[in-house]
C-alpha positions in Angstrom: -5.6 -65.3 -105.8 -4.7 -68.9 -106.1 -4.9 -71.4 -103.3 -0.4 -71.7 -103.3 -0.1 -67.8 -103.2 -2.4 -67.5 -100.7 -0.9 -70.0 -98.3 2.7 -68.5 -98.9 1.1 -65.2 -97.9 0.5 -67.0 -94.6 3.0 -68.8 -94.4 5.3 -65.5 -95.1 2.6 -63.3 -92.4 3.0 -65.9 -89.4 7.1 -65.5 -90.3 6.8 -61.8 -89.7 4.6 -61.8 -86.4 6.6 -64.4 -84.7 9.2 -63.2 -83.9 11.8 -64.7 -81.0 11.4 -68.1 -79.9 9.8 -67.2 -76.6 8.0 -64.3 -77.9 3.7 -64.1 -78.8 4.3 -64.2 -82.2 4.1 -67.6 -81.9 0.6 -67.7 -80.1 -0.4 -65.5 -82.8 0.4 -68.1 -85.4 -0.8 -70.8 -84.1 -4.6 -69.5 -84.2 -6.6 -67.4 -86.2 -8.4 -63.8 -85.4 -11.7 -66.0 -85.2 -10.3 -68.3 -82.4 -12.1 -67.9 -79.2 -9.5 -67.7 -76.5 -11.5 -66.9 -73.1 -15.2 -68.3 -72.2 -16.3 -64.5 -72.8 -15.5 -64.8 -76.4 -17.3 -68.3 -76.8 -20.1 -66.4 -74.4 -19.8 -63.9 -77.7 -20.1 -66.8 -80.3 -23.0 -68.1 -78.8 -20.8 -71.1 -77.4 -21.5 -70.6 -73.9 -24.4 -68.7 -71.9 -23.5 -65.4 -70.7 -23.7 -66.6 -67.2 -21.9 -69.6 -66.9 -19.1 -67.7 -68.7 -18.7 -65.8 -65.5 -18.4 -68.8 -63.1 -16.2 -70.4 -65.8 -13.8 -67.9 -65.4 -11.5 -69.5 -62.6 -11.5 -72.2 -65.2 -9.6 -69.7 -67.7 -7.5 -68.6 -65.2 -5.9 -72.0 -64.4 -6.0 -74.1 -68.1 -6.0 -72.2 -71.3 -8.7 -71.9 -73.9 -9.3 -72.1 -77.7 -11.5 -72.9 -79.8 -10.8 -72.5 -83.5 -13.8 -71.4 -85.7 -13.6 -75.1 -87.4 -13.7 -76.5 -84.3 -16.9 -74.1 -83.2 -18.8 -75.3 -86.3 -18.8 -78.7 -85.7 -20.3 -78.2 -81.9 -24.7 -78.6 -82.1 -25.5 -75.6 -79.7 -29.2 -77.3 -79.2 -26.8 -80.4 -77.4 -26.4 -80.3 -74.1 -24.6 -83.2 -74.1 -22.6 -82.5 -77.2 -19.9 -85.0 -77.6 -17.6 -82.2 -79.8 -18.3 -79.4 -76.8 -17.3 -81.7 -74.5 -13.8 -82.0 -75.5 -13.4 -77.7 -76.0 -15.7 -75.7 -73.6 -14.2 -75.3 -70.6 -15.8 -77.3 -67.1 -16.5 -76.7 -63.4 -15.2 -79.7 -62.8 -11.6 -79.1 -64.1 -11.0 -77.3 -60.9 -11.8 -80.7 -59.2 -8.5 -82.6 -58.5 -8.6 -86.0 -57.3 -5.7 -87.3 -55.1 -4.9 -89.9 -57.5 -4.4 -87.1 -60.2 -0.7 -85.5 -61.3 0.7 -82.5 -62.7 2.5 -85.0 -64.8 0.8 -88.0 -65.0 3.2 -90.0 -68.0 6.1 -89.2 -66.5 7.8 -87.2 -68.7 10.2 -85.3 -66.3 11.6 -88.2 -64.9 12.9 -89.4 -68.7 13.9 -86.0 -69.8 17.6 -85.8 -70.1 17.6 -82.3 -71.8 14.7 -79.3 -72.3 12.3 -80.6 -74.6 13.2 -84.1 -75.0 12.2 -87.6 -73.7 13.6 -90.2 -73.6 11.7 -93.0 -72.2 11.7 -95.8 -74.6 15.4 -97.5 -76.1 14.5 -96.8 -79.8 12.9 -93.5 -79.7 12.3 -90.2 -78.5 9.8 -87.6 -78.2 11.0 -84.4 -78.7 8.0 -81.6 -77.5 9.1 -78.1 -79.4 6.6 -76.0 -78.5 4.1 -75.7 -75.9 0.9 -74.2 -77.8 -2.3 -75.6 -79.9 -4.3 -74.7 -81.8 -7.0 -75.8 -79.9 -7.0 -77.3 -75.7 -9.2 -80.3 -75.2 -10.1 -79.9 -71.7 -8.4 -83.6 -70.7 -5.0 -82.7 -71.9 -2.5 -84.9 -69.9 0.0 -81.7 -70.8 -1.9 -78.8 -69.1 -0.3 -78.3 -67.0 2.8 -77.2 -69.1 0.7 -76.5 -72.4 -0.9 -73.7 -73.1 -0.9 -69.9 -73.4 1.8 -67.9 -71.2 3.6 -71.6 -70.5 6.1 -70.8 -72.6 5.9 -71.0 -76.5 8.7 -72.9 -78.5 12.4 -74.5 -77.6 15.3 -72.0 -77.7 18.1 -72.6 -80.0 20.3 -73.4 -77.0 17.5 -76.3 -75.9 17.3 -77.6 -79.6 20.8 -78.1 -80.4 21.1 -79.8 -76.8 18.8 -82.2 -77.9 19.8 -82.7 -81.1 23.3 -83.6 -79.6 22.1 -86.1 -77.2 20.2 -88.1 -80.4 23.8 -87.7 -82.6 25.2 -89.6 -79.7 23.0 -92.5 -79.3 23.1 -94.3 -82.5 19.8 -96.8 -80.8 18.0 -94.2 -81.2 15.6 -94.9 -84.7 12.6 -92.9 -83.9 12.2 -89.0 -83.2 8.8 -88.0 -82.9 7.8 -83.9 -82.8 5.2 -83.3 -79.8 4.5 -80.4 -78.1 1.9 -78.7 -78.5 1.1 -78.9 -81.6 3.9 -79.0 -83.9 1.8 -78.1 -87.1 1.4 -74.5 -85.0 5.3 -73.7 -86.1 6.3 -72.3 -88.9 7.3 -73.8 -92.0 10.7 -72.6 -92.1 11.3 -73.7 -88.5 10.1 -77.3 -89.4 12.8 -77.5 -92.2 15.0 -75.8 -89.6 13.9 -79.0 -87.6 14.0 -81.6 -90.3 17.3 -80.5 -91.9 19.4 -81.2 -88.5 17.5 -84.4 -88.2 18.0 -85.2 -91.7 22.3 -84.7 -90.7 21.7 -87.8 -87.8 21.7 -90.9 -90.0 20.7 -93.6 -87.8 17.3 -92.0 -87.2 15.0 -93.8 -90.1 11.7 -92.3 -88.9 10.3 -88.9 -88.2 6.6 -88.7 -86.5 4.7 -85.9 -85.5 1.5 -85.9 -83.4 -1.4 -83.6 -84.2 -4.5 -82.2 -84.2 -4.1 -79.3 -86.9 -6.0 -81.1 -89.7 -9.6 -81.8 -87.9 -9.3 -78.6 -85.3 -7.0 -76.2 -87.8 -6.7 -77.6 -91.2 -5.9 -74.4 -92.2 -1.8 -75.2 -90.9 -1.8 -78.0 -93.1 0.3 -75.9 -95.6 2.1 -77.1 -98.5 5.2 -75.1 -97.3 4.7 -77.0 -93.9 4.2 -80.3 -95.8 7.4 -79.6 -97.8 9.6 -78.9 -94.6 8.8 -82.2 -92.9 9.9 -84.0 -96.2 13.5 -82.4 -96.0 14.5 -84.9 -93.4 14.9 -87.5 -95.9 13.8 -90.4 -93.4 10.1 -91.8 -93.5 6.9 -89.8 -92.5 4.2 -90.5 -90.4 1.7 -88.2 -89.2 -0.5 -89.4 -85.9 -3.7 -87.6 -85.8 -5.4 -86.5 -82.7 -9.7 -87.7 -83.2 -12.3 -88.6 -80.8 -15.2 -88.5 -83.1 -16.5 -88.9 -86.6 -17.8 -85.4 -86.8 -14.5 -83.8 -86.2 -13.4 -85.7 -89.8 -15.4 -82.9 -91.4 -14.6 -81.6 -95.3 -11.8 -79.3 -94.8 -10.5 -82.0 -92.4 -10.5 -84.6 -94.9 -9.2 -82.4 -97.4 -6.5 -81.7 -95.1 -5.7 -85.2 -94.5 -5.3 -86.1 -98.5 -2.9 -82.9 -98.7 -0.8 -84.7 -96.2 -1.3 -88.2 -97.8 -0.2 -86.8 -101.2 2.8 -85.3 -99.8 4.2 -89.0 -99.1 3.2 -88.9 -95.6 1.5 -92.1 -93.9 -1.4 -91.2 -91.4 -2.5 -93.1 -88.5 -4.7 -91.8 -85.4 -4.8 -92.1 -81.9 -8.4 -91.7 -80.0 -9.0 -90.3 -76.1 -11.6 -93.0 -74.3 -13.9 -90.4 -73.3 -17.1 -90.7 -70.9 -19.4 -88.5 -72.9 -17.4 -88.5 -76.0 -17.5 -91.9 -77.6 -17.6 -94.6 -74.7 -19.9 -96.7 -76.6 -19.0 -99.0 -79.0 -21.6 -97.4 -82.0 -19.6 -94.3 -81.7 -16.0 -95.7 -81.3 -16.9 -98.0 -84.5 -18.4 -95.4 -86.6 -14.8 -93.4 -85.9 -13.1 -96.4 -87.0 -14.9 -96.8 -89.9 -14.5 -92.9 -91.0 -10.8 -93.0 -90.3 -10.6 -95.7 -92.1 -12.2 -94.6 -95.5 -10.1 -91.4 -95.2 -7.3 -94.0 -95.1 -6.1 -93.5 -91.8 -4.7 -96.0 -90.0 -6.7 -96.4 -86.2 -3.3 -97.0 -84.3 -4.1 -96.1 -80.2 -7.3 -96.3 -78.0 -5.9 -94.2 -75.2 -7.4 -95.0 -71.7 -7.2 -91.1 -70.0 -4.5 -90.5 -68.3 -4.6 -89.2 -64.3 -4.2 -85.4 -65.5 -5.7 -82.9 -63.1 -9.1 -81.8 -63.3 -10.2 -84.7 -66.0 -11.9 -87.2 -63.5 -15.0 -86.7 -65.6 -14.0 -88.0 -68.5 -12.2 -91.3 -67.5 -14.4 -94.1 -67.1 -13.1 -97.4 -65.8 -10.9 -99.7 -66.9 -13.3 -103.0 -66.9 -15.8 -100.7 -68.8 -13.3 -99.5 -71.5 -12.0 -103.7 -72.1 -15.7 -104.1 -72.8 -15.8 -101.2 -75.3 -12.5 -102.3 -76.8 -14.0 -105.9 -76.9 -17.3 -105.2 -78.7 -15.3 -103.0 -81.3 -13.3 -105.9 -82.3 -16.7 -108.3 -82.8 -17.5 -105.1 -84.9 -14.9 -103.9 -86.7 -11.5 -105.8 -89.1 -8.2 -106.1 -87.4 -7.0 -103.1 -90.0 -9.4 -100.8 -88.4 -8.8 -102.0 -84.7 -6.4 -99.7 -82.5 -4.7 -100.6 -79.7 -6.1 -100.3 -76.0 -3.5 -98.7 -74.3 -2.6 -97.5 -70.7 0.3 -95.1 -69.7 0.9 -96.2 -66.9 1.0 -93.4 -64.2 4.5 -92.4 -62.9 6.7 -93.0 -66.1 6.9 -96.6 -66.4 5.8 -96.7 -70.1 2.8 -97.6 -72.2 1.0 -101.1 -72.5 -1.7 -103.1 -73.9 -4.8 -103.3 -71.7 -4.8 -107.1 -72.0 -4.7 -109.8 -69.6 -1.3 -110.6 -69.6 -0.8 -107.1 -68.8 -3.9 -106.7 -66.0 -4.8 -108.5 -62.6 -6.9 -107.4 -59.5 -5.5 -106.8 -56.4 -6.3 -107.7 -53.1 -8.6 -105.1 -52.7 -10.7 -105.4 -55.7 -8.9 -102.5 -57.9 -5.7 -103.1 -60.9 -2.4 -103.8 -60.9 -1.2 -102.9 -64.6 2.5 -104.8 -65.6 5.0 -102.8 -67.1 7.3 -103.6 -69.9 9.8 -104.6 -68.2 7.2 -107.2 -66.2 6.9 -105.3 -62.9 3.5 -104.9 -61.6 2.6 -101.2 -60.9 -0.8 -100.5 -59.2 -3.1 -98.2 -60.5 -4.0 -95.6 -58.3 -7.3 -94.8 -59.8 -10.6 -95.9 -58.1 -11.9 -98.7 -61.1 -15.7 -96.7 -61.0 -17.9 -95.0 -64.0 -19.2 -92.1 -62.3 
């Protein structure tokens, strides 16, 4: 069997099991038979011991899990401390939830005019149409609303809401396809997506944010590839990685598929305590994403989602990191250092003219529109 005929038999399998919008189909699709999708399967894989999987289980219960089989073969089960484990295997200390943490700790609610869509920024919207993964990295600002039996992809009702509200707001340039993990849908419901976009013509570009081609390369189809291209406006494809090791072979070889299709690629990167807060790490990630010719675009500081005080480190430590990568590294291969500022009131730069201390020693962060916010988080690496 050739490599096309056996991804339209996939392609053509997932359309078959899916099924209604809200239905498991969907769940199905957007993971394999070898996915690990409760700590007694990793406990089966070897990926967890037999009797943390047991305490681990209240873990389960609240904050879904997956681990795709690419995913498990990256992870060195001799690491205790291993930095790709730490972003999959579920935690004890998820269940921990600080008073500074939120459900929703962006601010999405307060900016979404219909189901699906925000609207938080003039130019551009964020449109989530589906609310599984592939994958759940335990420090998900969405988990609360991500995840198995949280629903699984927008009704037709929802979409053609939304896609009425961006008809009727000609500022709006930018639609960008969130969830979950877009790259989990189907290709015919992409081109579903991409045709009524293609139909609005003051929307230019079309972005989607991912983590399908490091944690499932497997959904970066050329069917899927094909669907995204039918909107006629320009690509760009924001991948989700943390680490060098998760730009593995069949990642990269995902990436070029993508790249060859006319899509430009850029990443964005969790600061992670554990993961890749040092400055070696974050700059041999740079340097990988770079020769795969992505684009390094964000440097995230992690948001205030529940359960994920252990990996957020503070902000005077992550300005360091962000410092010494740019005595490292070229300006090409430099993200960002960004902040969402808890609440809703948008995303900055962590620089100076964004940052002061208060009174009592912790941050006020200034928004865009030059209001200063305080952030509620204690400034301490635990």
């Amino acid at each position: 069997m050739t490599e096309d005929s056996a991804r339209h038999r996939e392609e053509r399998s997932e359309e078959a099991t899916q099924g209604p919008p809200h239905g498991p189909g969907l769940l199905r699709s957007a993971r394999n038979d070898a996915t690990s999708t409760s700590v007694a399967e990793l406990a089966a894989v070897g990926l967890l011991d037999a009797s943390r999987a047991e305490t681990l289980r209240a873990v389960e219960a609240r904050y879904s899990v997956a681990v795709t089989p690419e995913i498990a073969a990256l992870i060195d089960r001799a690491d205790p401390a291993d930095p790709i484990a730490r972003q999959f295997l579920p935690d004890l200390r998820e269940l921990e939830t600080r008073p500074e943490e939120l459900a929703d700790p962006i601010g999405d609610d307060a900016f979404s005019p219909t189901e699906g869509l925000v609207h938080r920024y003039p130019d551009r919207v964020l449109l989530k149409l589906l609310s599984v993964c592939p994958v759940y990295c335990r420090f998900c600002f969405r988990r609360e609303t991500v995840g198995l039996g949280k629903g699984a992809s927008l009704s037709e009702t929802a979409l053609d809401e939304a896609f009425a509200y961006i008809a009727e707001r000609p500022q709006i340039f930018e639609v960008i396809l969130t969830g979950g993990d877009p790259l989990a849908l189907s290709a015919r419901r992409l081109r579903a997506v991409a045709e009524r976009l293609a139909a609005i013509p003051h929307v230019a570009v079309l972005r989607l944010h991912t983590r399908a081609p490091t944690a499932a390369p497997r959904l970066v189809t050329a069917d899927r590839l094909e669907a995204l291209t039918a909107s006629g406006k320009a690509l760009y494809m924001v991948l989700h990685v943390n680490h060098a090791r998760e730009l593995s072979a069949p990642a990269r070889q995902a990436v070029a598929r993508i790249q060859r299709a006319g899509i430009s690629t850029l990443a964005q990167t969790v600061l992670l305590a554990g993961v890749n807060d040092d400055a070696a790490t974050l700059e041999q990630l740079m340097r990988a994403l770079l020769a795969a010719q992505i684009k390094p675009y964000y440097l995230h500081h992690p948001d205030l989602a529940p359960g994920t005080g252990h990996f957020r480190l503070s902000l005077e430590r992550g300005r360091e990191l962000h410092a010494e990568l740019s005595r490292r590294i070229s300006g090409v291969g430099l993200p960002s250092y960004v902040l969402d500022i808890p609440g809703g009131f948008g995303k900055v730069p962590l620089q100076p003219s964004h940052l002061e201390r208060d009174e009592d020693g912790g941050w006020r962060v200034r928004d865009r529109a030059g209001r200063w916010r305080a952030y509620p988080a204690k400034d301490r690496d635990d």
